[in-house]
N, C-alpha and C positions, 0 to 999 in steps of 0.2 A: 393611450399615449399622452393626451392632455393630463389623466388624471396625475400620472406619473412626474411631468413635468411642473404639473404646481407642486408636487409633495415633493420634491427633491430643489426647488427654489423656498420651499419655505424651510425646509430645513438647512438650505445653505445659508440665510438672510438672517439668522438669529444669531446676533453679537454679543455676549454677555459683558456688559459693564464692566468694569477692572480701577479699581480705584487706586487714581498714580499719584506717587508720593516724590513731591515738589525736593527738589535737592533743597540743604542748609548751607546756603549762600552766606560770608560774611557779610554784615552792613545788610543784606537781603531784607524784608519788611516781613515781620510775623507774620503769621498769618492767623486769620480771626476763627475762632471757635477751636484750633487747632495746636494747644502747645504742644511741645517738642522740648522732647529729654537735652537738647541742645540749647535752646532759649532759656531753658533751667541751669547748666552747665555752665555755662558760658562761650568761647569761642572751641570748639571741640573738631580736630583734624582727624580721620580713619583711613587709614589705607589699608584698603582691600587684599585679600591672599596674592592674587595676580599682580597685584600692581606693583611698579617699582617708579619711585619718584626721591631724582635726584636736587640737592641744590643748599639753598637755605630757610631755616625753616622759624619763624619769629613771631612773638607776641599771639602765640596758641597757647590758650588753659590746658588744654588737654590734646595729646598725640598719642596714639594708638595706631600699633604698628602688629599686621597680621600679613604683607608683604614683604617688601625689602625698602627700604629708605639707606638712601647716601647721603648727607646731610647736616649741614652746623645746627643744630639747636639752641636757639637761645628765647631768653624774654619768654619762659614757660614754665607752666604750673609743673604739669607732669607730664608724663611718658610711661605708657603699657606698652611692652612689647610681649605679645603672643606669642604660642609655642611654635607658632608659623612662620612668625615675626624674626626677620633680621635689620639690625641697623647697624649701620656703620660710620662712625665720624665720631663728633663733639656734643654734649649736649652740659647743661647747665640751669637746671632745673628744683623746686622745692621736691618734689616725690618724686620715686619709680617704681615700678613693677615690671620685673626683667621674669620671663617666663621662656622667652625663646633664645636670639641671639643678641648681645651686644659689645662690639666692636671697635674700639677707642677710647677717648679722654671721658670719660665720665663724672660730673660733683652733683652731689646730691645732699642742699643744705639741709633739708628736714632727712624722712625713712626711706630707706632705699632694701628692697625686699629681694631677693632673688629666691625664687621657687625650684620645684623641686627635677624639670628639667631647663631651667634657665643657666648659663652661661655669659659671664663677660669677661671678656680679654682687653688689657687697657691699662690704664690709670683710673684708679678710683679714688673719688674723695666723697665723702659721707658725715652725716650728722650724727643717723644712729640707722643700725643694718638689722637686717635680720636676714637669714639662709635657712632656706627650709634643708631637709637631708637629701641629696643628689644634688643640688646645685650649686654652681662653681663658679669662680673666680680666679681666672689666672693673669698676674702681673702686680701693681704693687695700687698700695691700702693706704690711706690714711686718713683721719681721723679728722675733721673739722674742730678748731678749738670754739668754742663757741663764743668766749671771750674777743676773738680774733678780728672779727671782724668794728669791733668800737676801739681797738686800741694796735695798732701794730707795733707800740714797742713797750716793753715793759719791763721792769726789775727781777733780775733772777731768770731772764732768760733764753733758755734753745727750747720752750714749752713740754 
C-alpha cells in the first residue's frame, strides 16, 4: 500500500511548465529577448470571436474585429473585420479589409477591400475599392476627390 501511495503522489506532483504569454499592454515596457509582432506593428487592438466591446475607439494602428464592436472609430490606421467579425458605428480610417460585417458611416482615404463574403451597409466614402465576387455593399458610394482635401473650393465646380 506504501508502494502504491508514492506512485500515485509522484504522479500527481508532475507540473509540466506552460510558457505564459504576457498581454500587449499599451505604453506596457517590451519585453527583453522577446519581440512581438505588436512592437513591430505599432499600437494593434484584437477582439476576440466572443467578445463584444462597446464605446469609442481612438488613436489604434490597427483594429481587428473577429467579434462584435459598437463603436466610433477614429485616429486609426486600419480596421480588419473577419468573417466572424461585426462592427457597427463610425469609423475613419486610411485602409480596410471588410470580410465579415460592417454597419454604418464608413471613409476610407486610402484602399478599402471588401472580400468575398464581406458586406457593409452605410455610407461609404473611399480613395480606391476593390470587391472581390460575392461581396456587398448596400447603401450609397462615393468617391474621395483627392484634390479635395488641399482645396475646398475651386473653378468649374460640383466635382
Amino acid at each position: 500500500m506504501a508502494n502504491e501511495e508514492e506512485s500515485s503522489q509522484s504522479t500527481s506532483a508532475f507540473r509540466p511548465e506552460i510558457t505564459r504569454r504576457l498581454p500587449d499592454l499599451p505604453g506596457a515596457p517590451l519585453r527583453v529577448g522577446q519581440p512581438s509582432a505588436s512592437s513591430e506593428s505599432g499600437k494593434k487592438l484584437v477582439v476576440g470571436r466572443d467578445i463584444v466591446l462597446n464605446g469609442q475607439i481612438t488613436a489604434c494602428d490597427q483594429l481587428v474585429v473577429e467579434g462584435r464592436v459598437e463603436a466610433a472609430l477614429e485616429n486609426s490606421q486600419s480596421i480588419e473585420v473577419a468573417e466572424t467579425g461585426y462592427f457597427k458605428g463610425s469609423a475613419v480610417i486610411e485602409e480596410a479589409t471588410i470580410s465579415g460585417n460592417f454597419e454604418g458611416n464608413l471613409t476610407v482615404r486610402g484602399e478599402l477591400t471588401v472580400k468575398a463574403k464581406g458586406r457593409i451597409e452605410g455610407d461609404v466614402r473611399y480613395g480606391k475599392l476593390c470587391i472581390e465576387s460575392g461581396g456587398e455593399i448596400v447603401g450609397t458610394l462615393e468617391v474621395l476627390n483627392p484634390g479635395a482635401a488641399k482645396s475646398s473650393t475651386g473653378a468649374g465646380g460640383n466635382g
